[in-house]
PALO-986923 format. One record per residue: residue number from 0; residue in one letter; y, z, x of N, C-alpha, C in turn. Coordinates in nm, 4 decimals. Layout:
N
NUM|A|Y|Z|X|Y|Z|X|Y|Z|X
...
//
This chain:
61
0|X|-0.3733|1.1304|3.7004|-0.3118|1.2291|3.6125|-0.2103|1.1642|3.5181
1|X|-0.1287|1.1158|3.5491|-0.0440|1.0727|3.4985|-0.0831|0.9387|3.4010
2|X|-0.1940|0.8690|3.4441|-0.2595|0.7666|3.3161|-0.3265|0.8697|3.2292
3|X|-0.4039|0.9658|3.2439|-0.4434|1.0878|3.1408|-0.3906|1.0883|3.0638
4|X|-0.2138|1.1418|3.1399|-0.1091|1.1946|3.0109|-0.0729|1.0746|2.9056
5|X|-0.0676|0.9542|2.9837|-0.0322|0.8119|2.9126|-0.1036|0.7839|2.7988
6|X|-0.2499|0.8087|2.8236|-0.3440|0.8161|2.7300|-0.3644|0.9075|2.6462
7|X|-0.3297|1.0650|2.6723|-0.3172|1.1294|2.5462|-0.1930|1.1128|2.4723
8|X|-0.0857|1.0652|2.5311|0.0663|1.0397|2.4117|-0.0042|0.8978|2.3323
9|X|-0.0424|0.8461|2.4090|-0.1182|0.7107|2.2870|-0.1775|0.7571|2.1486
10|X|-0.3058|0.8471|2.2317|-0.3260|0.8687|2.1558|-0.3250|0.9945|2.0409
11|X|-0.2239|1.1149|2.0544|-0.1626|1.1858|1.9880|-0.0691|1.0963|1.9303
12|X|0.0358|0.9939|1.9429|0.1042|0.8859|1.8521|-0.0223|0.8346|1.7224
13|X|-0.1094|0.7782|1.7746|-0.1929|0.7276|1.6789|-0.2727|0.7993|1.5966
14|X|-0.2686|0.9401|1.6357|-0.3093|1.0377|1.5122|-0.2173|1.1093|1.4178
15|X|-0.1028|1.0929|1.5098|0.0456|1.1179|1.4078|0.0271|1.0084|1.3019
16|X|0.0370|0.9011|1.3260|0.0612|0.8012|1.2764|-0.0679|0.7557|1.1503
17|X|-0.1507|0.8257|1.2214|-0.2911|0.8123|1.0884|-0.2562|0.9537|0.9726
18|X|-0.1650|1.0411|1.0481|-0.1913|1.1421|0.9685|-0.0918|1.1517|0.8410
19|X|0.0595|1.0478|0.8999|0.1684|1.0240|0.8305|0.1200|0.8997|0.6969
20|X|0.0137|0.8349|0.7473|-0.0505|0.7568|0.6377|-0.1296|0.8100|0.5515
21|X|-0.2163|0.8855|0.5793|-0.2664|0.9829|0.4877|-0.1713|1.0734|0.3907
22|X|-0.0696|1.1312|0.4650|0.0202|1.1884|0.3315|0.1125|1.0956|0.2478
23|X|0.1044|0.9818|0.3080|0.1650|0.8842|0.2505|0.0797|0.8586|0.1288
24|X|-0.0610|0.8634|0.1488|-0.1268|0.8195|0.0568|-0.1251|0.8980|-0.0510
25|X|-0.1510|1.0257|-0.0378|-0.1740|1.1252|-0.0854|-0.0160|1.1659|-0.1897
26|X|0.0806|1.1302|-0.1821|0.1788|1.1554|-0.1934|0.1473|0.9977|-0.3233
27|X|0.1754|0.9217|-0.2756|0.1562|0.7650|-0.4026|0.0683|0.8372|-0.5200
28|X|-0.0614|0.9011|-0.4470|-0.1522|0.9068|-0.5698|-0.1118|0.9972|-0.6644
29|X|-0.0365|1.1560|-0.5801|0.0399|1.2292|-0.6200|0.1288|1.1493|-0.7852
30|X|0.2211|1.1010|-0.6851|0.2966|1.0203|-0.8175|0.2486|0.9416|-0.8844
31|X|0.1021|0.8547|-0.8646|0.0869|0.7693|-0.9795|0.0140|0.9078|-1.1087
32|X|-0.0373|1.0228|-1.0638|-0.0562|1.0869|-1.1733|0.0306|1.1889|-1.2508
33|X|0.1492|1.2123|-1.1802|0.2764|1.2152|-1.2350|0.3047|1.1382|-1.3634
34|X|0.3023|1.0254|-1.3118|0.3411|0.9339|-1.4084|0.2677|0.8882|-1.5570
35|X|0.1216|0.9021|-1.4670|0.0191|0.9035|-1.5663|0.0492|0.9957|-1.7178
36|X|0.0444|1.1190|-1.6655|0.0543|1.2197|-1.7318|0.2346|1.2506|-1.8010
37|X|0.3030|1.1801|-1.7603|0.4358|1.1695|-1.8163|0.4314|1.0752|-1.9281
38|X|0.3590|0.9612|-1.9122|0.3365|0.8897|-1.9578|0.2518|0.9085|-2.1001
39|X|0.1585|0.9743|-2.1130|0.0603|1.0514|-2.1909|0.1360|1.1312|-2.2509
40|X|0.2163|1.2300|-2.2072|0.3199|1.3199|-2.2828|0.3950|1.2500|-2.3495
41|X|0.4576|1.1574|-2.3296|0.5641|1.0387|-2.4058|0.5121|1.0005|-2.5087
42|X|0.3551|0.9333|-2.5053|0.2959|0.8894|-2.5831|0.2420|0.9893|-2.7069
43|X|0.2206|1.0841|-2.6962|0.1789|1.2536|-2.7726|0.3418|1.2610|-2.8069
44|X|0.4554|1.2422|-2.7637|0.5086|1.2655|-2.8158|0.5426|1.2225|-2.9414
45|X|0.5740|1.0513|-2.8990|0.6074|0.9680|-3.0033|0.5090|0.9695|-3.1006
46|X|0.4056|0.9733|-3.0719|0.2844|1.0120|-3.1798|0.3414|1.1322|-3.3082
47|X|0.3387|1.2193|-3.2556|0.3960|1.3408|-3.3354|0.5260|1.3550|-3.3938
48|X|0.6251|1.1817|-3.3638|0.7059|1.2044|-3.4397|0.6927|1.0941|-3.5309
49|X|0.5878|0.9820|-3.4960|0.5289|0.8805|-3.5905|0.4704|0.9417|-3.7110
50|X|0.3909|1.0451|-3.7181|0.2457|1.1104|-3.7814|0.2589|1.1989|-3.8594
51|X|0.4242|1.2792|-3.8505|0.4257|1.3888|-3.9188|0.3422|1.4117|-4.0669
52|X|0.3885|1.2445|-4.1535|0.3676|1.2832|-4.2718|0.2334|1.2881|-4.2928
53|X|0.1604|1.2255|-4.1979|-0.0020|1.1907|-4.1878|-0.0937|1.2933|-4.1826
54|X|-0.0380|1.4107|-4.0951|-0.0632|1.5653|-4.0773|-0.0362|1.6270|-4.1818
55|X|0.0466|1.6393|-4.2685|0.0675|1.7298|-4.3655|0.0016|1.7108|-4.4955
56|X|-0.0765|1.5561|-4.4907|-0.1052|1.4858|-4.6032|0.0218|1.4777|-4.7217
57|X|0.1383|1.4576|-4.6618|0.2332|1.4389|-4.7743|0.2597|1.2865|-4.7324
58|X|0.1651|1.2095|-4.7124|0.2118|1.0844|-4.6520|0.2528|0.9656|-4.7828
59|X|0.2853|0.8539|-4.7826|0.2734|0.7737|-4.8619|0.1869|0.6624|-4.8422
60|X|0.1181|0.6518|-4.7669|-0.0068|0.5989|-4.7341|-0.1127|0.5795|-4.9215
//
């Protein structure tokens, strides 16, 4: 009985522990598309304050 219990805290630890890696993961990928997309907004931004005159065709181009 008591090696049973030994063996299920093992292995309930090691599914904690797979499961804390998984949101770990999930959480990175989370933020790398955070960033992605922050990143993309920044870029749309600065765009639109590069371009104005390009849009209006009042450019000097």
């Amino acid at each position: 009985m008591v090696e049973d219990r030994s063996k299920i805290a093992g292995l309930t630890g090691s599914l904690v522990a797979i499961h804390s890696a998984i949101d770990a993961s999930k959480q990175e990928r989370q933020d790398k598309r955070v960033k992605t997309i922050e990143s993309t907004q920044e870029g749309q931004h600065m765009n639109s304050e590069i371009e104005p005159e390009a849009s209006t065709g009042k450019g000097t181009h």
